[in-house]
C-alpha positions in Angstrom: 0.0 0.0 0.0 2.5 2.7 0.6 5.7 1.1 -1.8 4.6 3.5 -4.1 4.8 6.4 -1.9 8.2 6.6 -1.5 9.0 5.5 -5.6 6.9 8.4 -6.9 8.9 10.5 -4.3 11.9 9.1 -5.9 10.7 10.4 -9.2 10.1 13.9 -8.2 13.5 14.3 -6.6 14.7 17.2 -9.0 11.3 19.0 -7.9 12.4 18.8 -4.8 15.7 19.6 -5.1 14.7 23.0 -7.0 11.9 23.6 -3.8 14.4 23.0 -1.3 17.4 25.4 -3.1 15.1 28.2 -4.2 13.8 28.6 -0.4 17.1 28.2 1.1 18.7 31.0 -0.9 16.0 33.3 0.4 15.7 32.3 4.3 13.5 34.9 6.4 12.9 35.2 10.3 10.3 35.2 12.0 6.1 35.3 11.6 5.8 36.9 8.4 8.0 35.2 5.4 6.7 37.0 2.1 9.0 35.4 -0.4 9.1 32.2 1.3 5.2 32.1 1.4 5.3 33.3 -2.4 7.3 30.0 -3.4 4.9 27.7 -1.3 1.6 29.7 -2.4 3.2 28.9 -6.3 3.9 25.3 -5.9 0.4 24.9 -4.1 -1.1 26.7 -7.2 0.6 24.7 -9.6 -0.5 21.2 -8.3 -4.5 22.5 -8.4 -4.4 22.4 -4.1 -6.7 25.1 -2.6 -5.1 27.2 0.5 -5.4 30.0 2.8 -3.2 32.5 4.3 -3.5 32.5 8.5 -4.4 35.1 10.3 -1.3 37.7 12.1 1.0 35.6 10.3 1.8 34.5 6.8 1.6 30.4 7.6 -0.2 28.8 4.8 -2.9 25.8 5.1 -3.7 23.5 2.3 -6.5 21.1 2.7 -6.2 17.8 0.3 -8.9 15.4 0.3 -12.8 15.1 1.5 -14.7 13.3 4.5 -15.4 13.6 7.9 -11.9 12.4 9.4 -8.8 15.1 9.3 -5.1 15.0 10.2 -2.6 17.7 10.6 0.7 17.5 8.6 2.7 20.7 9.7 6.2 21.8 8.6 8.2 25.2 9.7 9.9 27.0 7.0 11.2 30.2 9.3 15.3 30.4 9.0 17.6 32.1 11.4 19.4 35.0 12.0 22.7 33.5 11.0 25.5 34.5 8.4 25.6 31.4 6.4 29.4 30.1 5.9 28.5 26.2 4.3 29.9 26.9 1.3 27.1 25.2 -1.2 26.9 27.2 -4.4 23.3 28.0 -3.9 24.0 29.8 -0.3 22.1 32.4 1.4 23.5 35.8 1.0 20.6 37.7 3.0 22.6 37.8 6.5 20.0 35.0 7.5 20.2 30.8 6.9 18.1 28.0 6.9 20.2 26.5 9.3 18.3 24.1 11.2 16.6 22.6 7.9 13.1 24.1 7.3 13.6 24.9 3.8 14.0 20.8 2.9 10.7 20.1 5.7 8.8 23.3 3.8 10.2 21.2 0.0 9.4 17.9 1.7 5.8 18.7 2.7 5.2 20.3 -0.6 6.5 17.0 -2.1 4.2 15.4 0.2 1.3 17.6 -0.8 1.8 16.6 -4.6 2.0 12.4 -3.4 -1.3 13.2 -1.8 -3.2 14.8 -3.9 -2.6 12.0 -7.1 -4.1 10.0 -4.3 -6.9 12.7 -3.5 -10.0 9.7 -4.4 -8.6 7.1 -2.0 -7.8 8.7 1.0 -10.9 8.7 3.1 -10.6 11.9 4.2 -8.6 15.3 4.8 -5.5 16.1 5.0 -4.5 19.5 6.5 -0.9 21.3 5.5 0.2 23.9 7.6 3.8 25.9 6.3 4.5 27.0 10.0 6.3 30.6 10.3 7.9 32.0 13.8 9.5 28.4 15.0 12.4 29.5 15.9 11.0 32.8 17.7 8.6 29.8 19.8 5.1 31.6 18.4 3.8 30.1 15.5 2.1 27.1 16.2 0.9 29.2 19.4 -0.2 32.2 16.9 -2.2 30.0 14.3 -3.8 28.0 17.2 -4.9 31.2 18.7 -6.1 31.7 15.1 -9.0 28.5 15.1 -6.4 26.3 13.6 -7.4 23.2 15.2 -11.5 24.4 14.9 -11.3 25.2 11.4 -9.4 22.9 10.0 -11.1 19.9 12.6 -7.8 18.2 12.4 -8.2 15.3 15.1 -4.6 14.7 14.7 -1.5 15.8 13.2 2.3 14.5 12.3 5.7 16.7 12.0 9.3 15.5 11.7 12.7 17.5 11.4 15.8 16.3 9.2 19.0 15.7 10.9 22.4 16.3 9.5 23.8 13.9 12.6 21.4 11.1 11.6 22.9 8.8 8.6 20.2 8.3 5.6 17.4 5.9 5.8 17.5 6.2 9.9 14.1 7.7 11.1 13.9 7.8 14.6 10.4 8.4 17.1 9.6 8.4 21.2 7.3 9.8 23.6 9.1 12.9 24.7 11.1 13.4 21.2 11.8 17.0 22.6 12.4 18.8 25.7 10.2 22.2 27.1 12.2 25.4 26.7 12.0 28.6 28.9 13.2 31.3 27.4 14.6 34.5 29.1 15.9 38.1 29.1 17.9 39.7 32.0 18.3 43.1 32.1 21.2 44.9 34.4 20.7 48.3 35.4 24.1 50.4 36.7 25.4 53.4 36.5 28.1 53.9 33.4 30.9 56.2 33.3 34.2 56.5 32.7 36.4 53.6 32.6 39.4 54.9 34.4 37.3 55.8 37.4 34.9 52.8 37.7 34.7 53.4 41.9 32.3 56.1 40.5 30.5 54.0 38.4 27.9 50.7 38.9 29.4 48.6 36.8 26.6 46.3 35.2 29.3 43.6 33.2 30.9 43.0 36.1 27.1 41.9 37.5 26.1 40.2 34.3 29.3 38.2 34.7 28.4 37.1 37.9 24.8 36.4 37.1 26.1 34.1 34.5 28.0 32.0 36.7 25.7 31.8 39.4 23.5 30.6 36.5 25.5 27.6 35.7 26.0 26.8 39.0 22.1 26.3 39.2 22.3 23.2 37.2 25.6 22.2 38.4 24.6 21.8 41.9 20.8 22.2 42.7 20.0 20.1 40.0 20.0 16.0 39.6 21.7 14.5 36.4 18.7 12.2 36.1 16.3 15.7 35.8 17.9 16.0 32.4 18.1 20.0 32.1 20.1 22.3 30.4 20.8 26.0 30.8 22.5 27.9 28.4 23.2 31.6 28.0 23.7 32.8 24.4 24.0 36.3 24.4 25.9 38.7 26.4 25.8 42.0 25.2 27.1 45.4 26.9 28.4 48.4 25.7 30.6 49.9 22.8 33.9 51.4 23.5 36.6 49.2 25.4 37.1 52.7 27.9 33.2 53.5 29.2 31.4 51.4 31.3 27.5 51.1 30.3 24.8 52.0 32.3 23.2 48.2 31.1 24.1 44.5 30.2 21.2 42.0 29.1 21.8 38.6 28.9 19.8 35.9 26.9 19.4 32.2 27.5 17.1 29.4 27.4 16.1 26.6 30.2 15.2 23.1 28.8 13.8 20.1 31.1 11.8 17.5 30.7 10.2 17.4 33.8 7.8 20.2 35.2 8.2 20.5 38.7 12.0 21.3 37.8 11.6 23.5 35.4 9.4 25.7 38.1 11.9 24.9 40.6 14.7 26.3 38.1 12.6 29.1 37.2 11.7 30.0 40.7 16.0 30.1 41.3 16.8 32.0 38.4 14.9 35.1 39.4 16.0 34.5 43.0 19.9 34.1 41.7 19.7 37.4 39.6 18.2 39.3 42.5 20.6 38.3 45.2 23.8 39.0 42.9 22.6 42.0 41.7 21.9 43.3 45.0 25.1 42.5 46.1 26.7 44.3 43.1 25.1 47.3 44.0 22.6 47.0 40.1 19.1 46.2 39.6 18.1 43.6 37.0 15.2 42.4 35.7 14.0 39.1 34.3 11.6 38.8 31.3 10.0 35.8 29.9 10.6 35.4 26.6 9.1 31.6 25.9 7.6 28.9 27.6 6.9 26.2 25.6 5.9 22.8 26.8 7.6 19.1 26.7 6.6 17.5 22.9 5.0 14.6 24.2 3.2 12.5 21.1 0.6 9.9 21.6 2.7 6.7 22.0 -0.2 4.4 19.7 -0.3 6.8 16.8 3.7 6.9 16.3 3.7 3.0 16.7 1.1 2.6 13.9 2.9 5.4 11.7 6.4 3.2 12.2 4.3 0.1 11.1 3.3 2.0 7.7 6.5 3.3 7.4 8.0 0.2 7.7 5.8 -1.4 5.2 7.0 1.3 2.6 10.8 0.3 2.8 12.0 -2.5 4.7 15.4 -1.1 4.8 14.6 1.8 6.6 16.4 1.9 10.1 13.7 2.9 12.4 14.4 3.5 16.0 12.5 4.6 19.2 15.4 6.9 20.5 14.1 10.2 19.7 15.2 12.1 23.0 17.1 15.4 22.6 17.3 18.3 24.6 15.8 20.5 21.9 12.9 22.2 21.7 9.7 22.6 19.5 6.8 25.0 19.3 5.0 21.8 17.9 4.6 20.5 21.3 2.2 23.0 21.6 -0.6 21.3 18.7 0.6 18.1 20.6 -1.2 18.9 23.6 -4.4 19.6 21.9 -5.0 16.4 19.4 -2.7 13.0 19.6 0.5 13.9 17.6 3.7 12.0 16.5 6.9 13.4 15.6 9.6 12.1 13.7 13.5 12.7 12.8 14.6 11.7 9.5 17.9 10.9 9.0 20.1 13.6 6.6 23.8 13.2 7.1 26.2 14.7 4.8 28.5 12.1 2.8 31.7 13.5 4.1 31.9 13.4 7.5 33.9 16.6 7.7 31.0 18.1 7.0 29.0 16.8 9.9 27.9 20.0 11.7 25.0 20.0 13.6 22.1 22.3 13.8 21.8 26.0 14.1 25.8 25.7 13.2 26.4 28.6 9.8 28.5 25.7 7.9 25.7 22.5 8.7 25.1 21.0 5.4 22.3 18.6 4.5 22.0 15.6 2.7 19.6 16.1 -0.2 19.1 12.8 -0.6 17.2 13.0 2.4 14.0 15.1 0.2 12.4 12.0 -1.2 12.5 9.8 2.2 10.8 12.9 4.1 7.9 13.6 1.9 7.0 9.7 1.6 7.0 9.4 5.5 4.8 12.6 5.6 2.4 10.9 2.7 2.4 7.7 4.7 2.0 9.0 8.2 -1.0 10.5 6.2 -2.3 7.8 4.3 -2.1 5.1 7.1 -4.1 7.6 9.6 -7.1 8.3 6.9 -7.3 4.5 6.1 -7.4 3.2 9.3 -10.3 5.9 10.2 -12.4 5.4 7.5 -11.8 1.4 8.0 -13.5 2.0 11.1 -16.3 4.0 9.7 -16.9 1.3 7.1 -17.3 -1.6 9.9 -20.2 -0.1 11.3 -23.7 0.5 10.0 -26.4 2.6 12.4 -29.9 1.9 11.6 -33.2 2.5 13.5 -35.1 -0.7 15.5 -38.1 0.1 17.4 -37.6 4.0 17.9 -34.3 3.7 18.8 -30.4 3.6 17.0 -28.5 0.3 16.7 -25.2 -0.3 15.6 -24.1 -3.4 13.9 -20.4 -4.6 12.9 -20.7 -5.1 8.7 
């Protein structure tokens, strides 16, 4: 049943390629992508599939298919704020990259869209595409679902993977808890600048931040267990402009990821309590911001087990694996908690190993090859879902006995 899937993906590989290069060379940030929205909208045209543009946001859905039953297949095609340095000959020149792989998820779902509509008739139902903007800022999925996503599309489910460049071809990989919760955060530190050579006269707010930022590790290093799996990193540190003047503020950015809720709150609860005390004792104020709190992706364990069986059926030398567990995060985990959801990785290694950066690195480089395998799994996860939805539909038959309803296995 889904053998074909992944041929006819094979067959459309230099589609895909031409997808996947044109959006990379034009990588934008954030919730509103206009020329990355402009190559979707045109590919969606050109295979005859209606869509619609989301509200405070340019995410696109396509709806393929009719009937009662719907999933959700979603992909984000945001990039990053990163200067690319991979060297390919269609790089991005824009100051931005797609460094984490969206551009081959927004190709591969477009691929996908193409496998499922020659297969409109047979599916049994809907399914829903959602190009997902603002990923990587942690408020798209969050913004369309504010927008009736889930009501207006009455997806009952919904499917996502990511490519990774650390994952050899053919390896697809799936778990419960795929993907840790993130906290985001800004810290503010308020001095008193001045001139360098008499910093006695001065509040000197880097000196705090650098404190802050040790205290900060220290958090995770000693009021935290190993087993708690959390991680705390701080990835911006910015203060200042001339080497002889000492600012009047420092801010510091980071992120906290757990997979477990009561410490995360414990951890959140510290941080503001850490950055209080050592700026108090450093003679600044500071103030901490939220800047994103997204939840643990936690899929529903029976849907990813039949999806593997499907996927399995459509190569038999895929390697698939249930050791999806990474201390990244995903603003999917938010459509996760409202309808039963599974998420994969798909495997897309470079062939020289030298080249084996990971994510969110300016030289990661992925394997192409990866295209076809990524839009059949998206077809199947698909196809399988429908069919086993409307088998269930078909076994029944409701009729009316005596005034009242009866319902009989066919």
């Amino acid at each position: 049943m889904y053998k074909d899937l992944l041929r006819d993906a094979k067959e459309m590989q230099q589609t895909l390629l031409d997808l996947r290069r044109t959006l990379h060379q034009i990588p934008e940030v954030g919730l509103e992508l206009p020329e990355t929205t402009k190559v979707i909208k045109a590919e969606l045209e050109r295979l005859g599939i209606p869509y619609e543009i989301l509200k405070g946001s340019s995410s696109i859905t396509a709806s393929i298919g009719e009937g009662e039953h719907c999933i959700l297949l979603r992909a984000d095609v945001d990039g990053l704020p990163i200067e690319e340095k991979s060297g390919v000959p269609f790089a991005a020149t824009n100051g931005c990259m797609h460094a984490c792989g969206h551009d081959m998820h927004a190709a591969s779902l477009l691929g996908a869209a193409a496998l499922l509509k020659a297969r409109e008739k047979q599916l049994g139902g809907r399914a829903v595409l959602l190009f997902q903007t603002g990923e990587e800022t942690y408020n798209g999925a969050f913004r369309a679902l504010s927008d009736g996503l889930l009501e207006d599309s009455g997806a009952e489910a919904a499917f996502s993977l990511r490519v990774m460049p650390q994952l050899p071809l053919n390896y697809i990989l799936y778990g419960d808890n795929p993907m840790a919760s993130v906290y985001g955060f800004k810290i503010t530190v308020i001095g008193k600048g001045g001139y360098g050579t008499a910093p006695e006269a001065c509040v000197d707010p880097i000196n705090t931040g650098v404190h802050i930022y040790l205290a900060l590790q220290e958090l995770i290093a000693r009021e935290c267990p190993p087993s708690k799996e959390a991680v705390l990193t701080v990835g911006e540190f910015s203060a200042g402009n001339a080497s002889n003047i000492l600012p009047d503020t420092a801010v510091l950015q980071g992120t906290l990821r757990t997979f477990d809720e009561k410490t995360k709150q414990q951890l959140i609860r510290r941080i503001g309590e850490v950055v209080k005390g050592v700026a108090a004792v450093y003679r600044t104020e500071a103030v901490v911001e939220e800047l994103a709190d997204v939840p643990v992706l936690s899929c529903n364990r029976k849907m990813s087990e039949e999806i593997v069986r499907d996927v399995r059926q459509m190569n038999r030398e895929f390697n698939v694996w249930e050791k999806f567990h990474v201390m990244s995060s995903e603003d999917f985990a938010y459509i996760a908690r409202r309808v039963p959801s599974a998420y994969f990785a798909v495997g897309a290694a470079a062939e020289n190993c030298d080249r084996g950066f990971g994510r969110h690195n300016p030289r990661v480089v992925f394997n192409e090859d990866a295209l076809p395998t990524a839009a059949a799994v998206y077809a199947c996860a698909a196809q399988g879902w429908l069919a086993r939805r409307s088998r269930a539909v078909e076994s029944f038959s409701i009729y009316r006995k005596d005034g009242g309803i009866c319902v009989t296995g066919r």
